[in-house]
C-alpha angles and dihedrals in degrees: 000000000000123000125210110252092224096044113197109221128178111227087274096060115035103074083047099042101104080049092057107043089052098052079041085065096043099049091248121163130268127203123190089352127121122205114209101203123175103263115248088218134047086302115099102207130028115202102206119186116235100233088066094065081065093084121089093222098048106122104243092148094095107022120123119208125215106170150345131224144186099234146347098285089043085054096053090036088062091038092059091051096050086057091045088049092041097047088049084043104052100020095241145070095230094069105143093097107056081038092063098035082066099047099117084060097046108038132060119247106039107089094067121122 
């Protein structure tokens, strides 16, 4: 699991975020939080319920979490500004790519050596 270095949190979440990272890691369980993680296909955000990180077998090897939110709307509210943030960022709305591309600068546990 790798976590965006500037995480992005709605009001609900921020003072709560090193809380739920780490119950994130350890399959606890979440209750009313969304977890807006970079789609592995075409998509560019997944919203992901945090009940489903509950569960031993979910794949968090490779997800990569951009943000976290109280509830649904929250979710789509902070979606909606990452886009916002991203497109300004990187001139353009089909940023997946060059986001990617900088994903050893951007996301934790890739520097290690």
């Amino acid at each position: 699991m790798h976590i965006y270095k500037k995480l992005y949190c709605d009001e609900k979440t921020e003072p709560q975020k090193k809380k739920i990272i780490r119950k994130l890691k350890y399959h606890g369980g979440l209750l009313n939080i969304y977890v807006i993680a970079v789609s592995a296909g075409e998509d560019y955000f997944e919203l992901i319920p945090g009940h489903q990180f509950k569960q031993k077998a979910y794949p968090l090897k490779d997800l990569m979490i951009i943000g976290l939110a109280g509830s649904y709307e929250d979710a789509i509210d902070l979606v909606t500004r990452m886009v916002a943030d991203f497109s300004e960022k990187y001139g353009t709305y089909r940023f997946k790519k060059l986001f990617m591309d900088e994903k050893e600068m951007n996301f934790t546990g890739y520097n290690r050596k």
